[in-house]
C-alpha positions, 0 to 999 in steps of 0.5 A: 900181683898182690903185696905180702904182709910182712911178718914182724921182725922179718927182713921185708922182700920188695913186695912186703907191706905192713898194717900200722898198729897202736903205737907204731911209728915210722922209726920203729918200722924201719927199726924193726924190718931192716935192724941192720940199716940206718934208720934214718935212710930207710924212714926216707925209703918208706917215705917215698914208697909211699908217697908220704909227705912226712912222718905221720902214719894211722892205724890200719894204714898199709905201708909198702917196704921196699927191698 
């Protein structure tokens, strides 16, 4: 099964990715996809998601959000 792109300002489903733009960081990713979360919950959730060691993210790198 393959993984949606989540549209921008959307609620991501448990299956929703996003595409690093310019600019982007993992606090306005989880800003932006879950506005009513602590963003400092969900910066750990994505961090984890995707196996990351830390905050640092690339351009063009795809992110898995969970749900």
């Amino acid at each position: 099964m393959g993984l949606a792109v989540a549209a921008r300002g959307g609620t991501p489903s448990p299956e929703s990715t996003v595409v690093v733009q310019p600019g982007d960081t993992l606090w306005s990713i989880a800003a932006e996809h879950y506005p009513a979360d602590d963003v400092r919950v969900r910066v750990d959730d994505i961090e984890q998601a995707n196996g990351l060691p830390g905050p640092v993210i690339q351009v063009g790198q795809r992110l898995r959000l969970p749900g």
